[in-house]
C-alpha positions as CSV (number, residue, x, y, z in Angstrom):
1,X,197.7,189.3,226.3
2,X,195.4,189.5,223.3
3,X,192.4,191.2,223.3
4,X,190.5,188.4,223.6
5,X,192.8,186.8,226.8
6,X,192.1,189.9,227.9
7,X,188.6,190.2,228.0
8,X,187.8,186.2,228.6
9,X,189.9,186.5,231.5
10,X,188.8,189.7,232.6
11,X,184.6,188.3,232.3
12,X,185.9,185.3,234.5
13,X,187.5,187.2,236.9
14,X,191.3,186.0,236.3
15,X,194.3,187.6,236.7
16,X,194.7,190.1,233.3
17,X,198.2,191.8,232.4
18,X,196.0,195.3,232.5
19,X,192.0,195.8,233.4
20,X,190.8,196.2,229.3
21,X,188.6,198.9,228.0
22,X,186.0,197.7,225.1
23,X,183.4,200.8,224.6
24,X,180.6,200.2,222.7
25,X,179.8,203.1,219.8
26,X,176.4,203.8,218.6
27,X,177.8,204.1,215.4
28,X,181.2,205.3,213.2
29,X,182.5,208.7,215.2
30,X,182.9,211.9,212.9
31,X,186.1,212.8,214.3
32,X,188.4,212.6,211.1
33,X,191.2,209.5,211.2
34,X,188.9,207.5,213.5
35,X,185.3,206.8,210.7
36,X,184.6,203.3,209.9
37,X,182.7,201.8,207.1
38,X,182.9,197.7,208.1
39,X,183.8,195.8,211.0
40,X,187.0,195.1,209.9
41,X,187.9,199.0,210.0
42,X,186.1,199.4,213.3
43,X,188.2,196.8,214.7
44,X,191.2,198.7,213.5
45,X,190.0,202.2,214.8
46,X,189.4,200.4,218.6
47,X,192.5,198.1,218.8
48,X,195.1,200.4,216.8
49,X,193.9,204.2,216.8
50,X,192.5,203.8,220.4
51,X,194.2,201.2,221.6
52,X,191.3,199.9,223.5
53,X,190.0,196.6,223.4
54,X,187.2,195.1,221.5
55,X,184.4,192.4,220.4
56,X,183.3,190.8,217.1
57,X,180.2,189.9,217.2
58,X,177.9,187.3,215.4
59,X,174.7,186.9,214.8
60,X,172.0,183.5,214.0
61,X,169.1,185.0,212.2
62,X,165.7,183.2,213.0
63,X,163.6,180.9,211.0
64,X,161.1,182.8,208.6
65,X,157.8,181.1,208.1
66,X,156.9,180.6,204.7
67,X,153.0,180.8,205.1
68,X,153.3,184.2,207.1
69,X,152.6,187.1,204.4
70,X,153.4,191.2,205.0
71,X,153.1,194.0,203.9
72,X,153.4,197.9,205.0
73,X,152.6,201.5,203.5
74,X,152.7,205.1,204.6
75,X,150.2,207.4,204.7
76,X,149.4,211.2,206.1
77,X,146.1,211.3,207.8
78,X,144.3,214.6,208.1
79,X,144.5,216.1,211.5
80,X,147.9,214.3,212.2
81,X,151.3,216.3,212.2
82,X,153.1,213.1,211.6
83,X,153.2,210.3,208.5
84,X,151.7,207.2,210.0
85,X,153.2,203.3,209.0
86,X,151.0,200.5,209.0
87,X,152.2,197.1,208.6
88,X,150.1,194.1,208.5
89,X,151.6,190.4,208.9
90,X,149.1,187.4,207.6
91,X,150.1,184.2,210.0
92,X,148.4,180.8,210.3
93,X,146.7,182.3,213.2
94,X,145.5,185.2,212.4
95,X,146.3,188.8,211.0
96,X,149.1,190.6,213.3
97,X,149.5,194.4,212.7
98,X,150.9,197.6,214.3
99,X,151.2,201.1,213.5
100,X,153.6,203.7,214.6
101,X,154.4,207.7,214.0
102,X,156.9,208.3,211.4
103,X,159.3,211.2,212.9
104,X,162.4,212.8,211.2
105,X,164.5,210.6,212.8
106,X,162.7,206.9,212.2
107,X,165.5,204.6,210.8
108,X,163.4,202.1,209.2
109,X,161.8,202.9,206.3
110,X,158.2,201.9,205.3
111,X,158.5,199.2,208.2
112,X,157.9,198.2,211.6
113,X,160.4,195.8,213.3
114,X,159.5,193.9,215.8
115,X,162.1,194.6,217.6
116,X,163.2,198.1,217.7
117,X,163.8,200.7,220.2
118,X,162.5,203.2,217.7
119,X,159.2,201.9,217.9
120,X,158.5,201.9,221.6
121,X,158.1,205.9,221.7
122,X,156.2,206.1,218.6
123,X,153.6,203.3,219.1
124,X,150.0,204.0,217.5
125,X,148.9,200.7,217.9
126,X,150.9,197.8,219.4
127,X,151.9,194.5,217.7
128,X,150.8,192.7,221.3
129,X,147.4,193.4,223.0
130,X,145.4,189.9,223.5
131,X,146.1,186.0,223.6
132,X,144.7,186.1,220.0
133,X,147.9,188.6,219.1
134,X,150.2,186.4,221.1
135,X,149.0,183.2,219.3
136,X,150.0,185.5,215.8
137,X,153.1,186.0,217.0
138,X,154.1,182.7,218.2
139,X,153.7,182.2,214.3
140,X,156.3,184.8,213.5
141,X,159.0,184.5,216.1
142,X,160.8,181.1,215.8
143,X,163.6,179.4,216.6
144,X,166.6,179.4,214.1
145,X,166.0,176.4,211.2
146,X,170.1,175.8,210.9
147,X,171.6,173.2,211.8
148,X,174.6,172.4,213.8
149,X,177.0,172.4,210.7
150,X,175.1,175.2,208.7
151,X,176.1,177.3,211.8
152,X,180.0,176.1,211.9
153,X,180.1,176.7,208.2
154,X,178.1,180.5,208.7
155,X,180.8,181.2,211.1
156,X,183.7,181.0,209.0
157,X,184.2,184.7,207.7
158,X,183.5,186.0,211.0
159,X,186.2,183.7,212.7
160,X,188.8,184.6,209.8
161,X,188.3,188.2,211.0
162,X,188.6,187.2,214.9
163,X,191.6,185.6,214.3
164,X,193.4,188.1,212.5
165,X,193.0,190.8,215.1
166,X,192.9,188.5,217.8
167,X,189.4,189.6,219.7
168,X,186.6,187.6,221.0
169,X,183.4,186.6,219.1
170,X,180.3,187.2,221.0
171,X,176.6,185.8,219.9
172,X,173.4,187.8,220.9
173,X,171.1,185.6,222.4
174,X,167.7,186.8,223.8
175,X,165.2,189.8,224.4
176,X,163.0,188.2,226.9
177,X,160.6,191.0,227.9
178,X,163.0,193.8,226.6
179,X,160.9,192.8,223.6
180,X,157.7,193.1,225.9
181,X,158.3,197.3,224.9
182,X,158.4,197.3,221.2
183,X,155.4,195.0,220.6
184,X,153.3,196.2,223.6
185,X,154.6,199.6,224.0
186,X,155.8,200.3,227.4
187,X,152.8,201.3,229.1
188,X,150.5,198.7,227.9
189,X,153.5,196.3,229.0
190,X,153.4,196.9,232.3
191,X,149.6,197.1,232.7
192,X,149.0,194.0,230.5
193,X,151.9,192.1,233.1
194,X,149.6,192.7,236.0
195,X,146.3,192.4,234.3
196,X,147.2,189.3,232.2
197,X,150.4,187.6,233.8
198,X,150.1,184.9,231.6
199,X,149.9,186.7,228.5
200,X,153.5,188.1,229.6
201,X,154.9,184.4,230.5
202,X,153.9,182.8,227.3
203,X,155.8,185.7,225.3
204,X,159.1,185.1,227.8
205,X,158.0,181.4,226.6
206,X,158.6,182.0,223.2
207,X,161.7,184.1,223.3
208,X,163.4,181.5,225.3
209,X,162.6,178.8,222.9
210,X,164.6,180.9,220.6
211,X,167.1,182.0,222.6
212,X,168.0,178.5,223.7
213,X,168.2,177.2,220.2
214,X,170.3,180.4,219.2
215,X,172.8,179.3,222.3
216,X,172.6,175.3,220.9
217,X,173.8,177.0,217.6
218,X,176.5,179.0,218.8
219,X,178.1,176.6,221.0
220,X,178.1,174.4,217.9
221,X,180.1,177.3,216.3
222,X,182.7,178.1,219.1
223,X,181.4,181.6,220.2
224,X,183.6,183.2,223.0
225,X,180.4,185.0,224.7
226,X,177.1,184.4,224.8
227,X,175.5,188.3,225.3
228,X,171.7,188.4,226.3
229,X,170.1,191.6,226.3
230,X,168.6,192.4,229.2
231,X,168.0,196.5,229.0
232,X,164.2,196.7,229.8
233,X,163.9,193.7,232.4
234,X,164.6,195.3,235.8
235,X,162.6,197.2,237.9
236,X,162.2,200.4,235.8
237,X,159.1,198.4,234.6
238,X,158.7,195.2,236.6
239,X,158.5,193.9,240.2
240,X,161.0,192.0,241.8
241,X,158.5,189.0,242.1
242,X,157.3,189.1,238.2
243,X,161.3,189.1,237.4
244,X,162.0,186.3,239.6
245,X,158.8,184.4,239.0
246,X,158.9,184.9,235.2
247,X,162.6,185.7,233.9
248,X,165.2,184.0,236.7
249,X,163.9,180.3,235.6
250,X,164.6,180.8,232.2
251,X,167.9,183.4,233.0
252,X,169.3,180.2,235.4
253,X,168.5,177.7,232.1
254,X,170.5,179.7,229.5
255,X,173.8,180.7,232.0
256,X,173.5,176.9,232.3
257,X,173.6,175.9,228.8
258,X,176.6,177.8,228.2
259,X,178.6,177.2,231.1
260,X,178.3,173.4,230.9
261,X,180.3,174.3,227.4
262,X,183.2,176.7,229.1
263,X,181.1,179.5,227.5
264,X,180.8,182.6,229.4
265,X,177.3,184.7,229.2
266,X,177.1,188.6,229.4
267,X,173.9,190.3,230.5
268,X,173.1,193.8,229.5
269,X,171.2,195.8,232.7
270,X,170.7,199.4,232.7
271,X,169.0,201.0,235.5
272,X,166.7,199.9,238.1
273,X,168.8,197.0,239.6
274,X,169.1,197.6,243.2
275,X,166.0,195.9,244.1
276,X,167.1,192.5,241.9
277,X,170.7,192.4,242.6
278,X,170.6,188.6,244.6
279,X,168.5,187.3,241.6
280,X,171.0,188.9,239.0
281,X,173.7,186.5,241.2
282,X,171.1,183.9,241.3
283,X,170.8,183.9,237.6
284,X,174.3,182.7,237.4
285,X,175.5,185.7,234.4
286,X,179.2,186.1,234.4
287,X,179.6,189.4,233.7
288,X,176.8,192.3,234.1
289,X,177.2,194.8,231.2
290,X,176.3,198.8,230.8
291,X,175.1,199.4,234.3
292,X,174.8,202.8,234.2
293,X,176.6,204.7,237.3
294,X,174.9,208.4,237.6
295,X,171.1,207.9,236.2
296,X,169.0,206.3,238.2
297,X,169.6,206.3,241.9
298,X,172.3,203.5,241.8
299,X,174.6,202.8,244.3
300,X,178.0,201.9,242.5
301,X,179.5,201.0,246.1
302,X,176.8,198.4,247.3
303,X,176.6,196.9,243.5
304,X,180.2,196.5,243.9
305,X,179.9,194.5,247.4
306,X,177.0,192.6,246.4
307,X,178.3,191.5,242.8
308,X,182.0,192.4,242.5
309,X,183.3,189.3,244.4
310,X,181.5,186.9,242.2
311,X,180.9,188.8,238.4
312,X,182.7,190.9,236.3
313,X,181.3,194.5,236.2
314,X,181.6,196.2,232.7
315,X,180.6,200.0,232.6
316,X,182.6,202.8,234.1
317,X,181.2,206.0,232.8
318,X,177.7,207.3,231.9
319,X,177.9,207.9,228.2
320,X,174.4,210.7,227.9
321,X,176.5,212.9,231.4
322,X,180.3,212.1,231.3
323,X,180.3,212.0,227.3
324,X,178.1,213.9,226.5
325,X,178.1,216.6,228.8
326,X,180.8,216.4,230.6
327,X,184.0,218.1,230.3
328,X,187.6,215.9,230.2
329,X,188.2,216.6,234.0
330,X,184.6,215.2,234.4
331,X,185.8,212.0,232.6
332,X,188.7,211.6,234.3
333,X,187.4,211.7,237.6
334,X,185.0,209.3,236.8
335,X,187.5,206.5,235.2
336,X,189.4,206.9,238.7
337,X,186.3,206.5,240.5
338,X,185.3,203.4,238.5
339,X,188.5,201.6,239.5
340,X,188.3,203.0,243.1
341,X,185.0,201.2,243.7
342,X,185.5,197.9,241.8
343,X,189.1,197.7,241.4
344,X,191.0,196.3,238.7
345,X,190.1,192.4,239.0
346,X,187.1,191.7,236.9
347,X,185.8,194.9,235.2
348,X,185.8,196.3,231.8
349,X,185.9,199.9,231.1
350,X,183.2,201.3,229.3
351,X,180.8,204.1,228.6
352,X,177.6,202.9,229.1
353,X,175.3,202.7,226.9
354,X,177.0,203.9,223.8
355,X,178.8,206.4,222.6
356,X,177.3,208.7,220.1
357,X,179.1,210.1,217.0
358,X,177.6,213.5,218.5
359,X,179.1,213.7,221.2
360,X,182.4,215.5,222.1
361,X,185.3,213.5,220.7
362,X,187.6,215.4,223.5
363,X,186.1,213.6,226.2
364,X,186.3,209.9,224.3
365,X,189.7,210.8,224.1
366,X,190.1,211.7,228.0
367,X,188.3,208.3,229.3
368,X,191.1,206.1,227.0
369,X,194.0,208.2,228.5
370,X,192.7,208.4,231.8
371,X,192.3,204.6,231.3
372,X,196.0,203.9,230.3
373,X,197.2,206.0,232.8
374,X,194.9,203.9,236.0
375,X,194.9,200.3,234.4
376,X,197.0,198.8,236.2
């Protein structure tokens, strides 16, 4: 099979000719012979120098609005160890702003995205605090503006590339209140959700609005996946009744939307499931990506019985303890585990989240031949 039989097949829980391994990098490895500098060359690291599966994917940017004006600077306050950015965005509405600590490490510049995981650490002042914010917002976050054709004809290069090395083409879709973090910061997230429920609907209300016009798109394009982001909407910050008053309506929509086109949709968890695991079957996701399988009191066995009969499971190993800090024996034990508790049928190996360019290359190496040798 192809890589993208493979996976396809694998995500619907069909037979495979071997259970696929797709890991997901933070970014190029160090280790000389395996750097990358494009997709293209990432593709031919993964699929010929680690012979490992993989995924292209493809994004639909969102419509900008023309009356919405920003700007940001930098400055060093006195009494503060740390730069602070300010950014300032003029809507329609209203003025929308945010400042955050600039630390060695801050990826972005004189800016503030508004959606960033950099940002939720180093929040000053959130993007998000009152309807009047939310109404600001609503002026900034919109729905794509392509059309139909616009998005078959964006496509193109992408597909070229899919083709040639024969690997699936996923879309990212939505954020729902995994955004809630970077424009509310993750304290003032929670409290505003039980304070002000409604102020956290309406922004689950926007993002959906996009997201379903971002799946519209991409089913118009002939995307293989449909991949919603899902990493801060468990119980780590919410309770089981916000998620399944809130977020399974709209999760049940989207799954909906793609499988009434054969399209299969991915949802990225993390930790915190165990309370939610009927509602992530109720929301009708395919496959549940990057659970993580030592952090966080999770039990791999009862996730398996609950949700390996009827989704695919894609994880495996805990990049930050296996990776990281494991040793190879560590890794290896862990890939047989993996396989011992979900089996072969349905899952996609994986170290979940990512695997940094840090970490020891040795142990990268033990998870792919560990994988070869249990794949079936």
């Amino acid at each position: 099979m192809t890589a993208k039989e493979r996976l396809l097949a694998a995500i619907g829980r069909e037979e495979v000719d071997y259970a696929p391994c797709a890991p997901t990098f933070w970014s190029s490895p160090v280790e000389p012979g395996f750097e990358w500098r494009n997709e293209e060359e990432r593709l031919e690291v993964c699929i010929e120098r680690l012979g490992v599966d993989a995924v292209l994917h493809w994004g639909i940017p969102q419509a900008t609005n023309p009356n919405v004006h920003e700007r940001a600077w930098e400055e060093q306050p006195a009494g503060e160890s740390l730069p602070l950015i300010h950014k300032v965005m003029e809507t329609p509405a209203g003025r929308l702003t945010a400042t955050v600590r600039k630390t060695e490490d801050w990826p972005h510049g004189t800016d503030i995205p508004l959606m960033s995981d950099f940002v939720v650490s180093r929040i000053v002042k959130p993007w998000i605090e009152t309807h009047a914010d939310m109404d600001c917002f609503e002026q900034v976050w919109l729905p794509p503006s392509w059309t139909d054709a616009q998005a078959i004809e964006a496509i193109r290069p992408t597909r070229v590339l899919a083709e040639k090395w024969q690997v699936p083409i996923s879309l990212p879709t939505g954020y729902g209140w995994t955004l809630a973090l970077s424009l509310m910061g993750a304290e003032q997230a929670v409290l505003l959700s039980v304070d002000q429920p409604e102020l956290l609907d309406r922004l689950a209300e926007i993002d959906h609005r996009v997201t379903m016009r971002k799946i519209e798109l991409g089913l118009a394009a002939g995307v293989d996946i449909l991949h919603r982001n899902g990493f801060y909407e468990t119980t780590d910050f919410w309770s089981r009744a916000q998620i399944e008053r809130h977020l399974l309506p709209r999760h049940q929509q989207q799954t909906a939307l793609g499988h009434a086109a054969g399209v299969p949709t991915v949802y990225t968890v993390c930790t915190g499931i165990m309370p939610i695991l009927d509602l992530l079957h109720r929301a009708g996701f395919d496959c549940l990506y990057g659970i993580e399988p030592v952090l966080g009191n999770q039990d791999m066995r009862t996730v398996a019985r609950e949700l390996g009969p009827h989704h695919a499971i894609w994880t495996g190993l805990s990049a930050p303890i296996h990776i990281g800090q494991g040793t190879p024996e560590d890794v290896r034990r862990a890939v047989r585990e993996f396989y011992e508790v979900f089996g072969r049928r349905g899952t996609i190996l994986m170290a979940t989240a990512s695997i940094r360019p840090q970490w020891k290359w040795q142990n990268v190496r033990a998870m792919v031949e560990e994988w070869k040798a249990e794949r079936g």
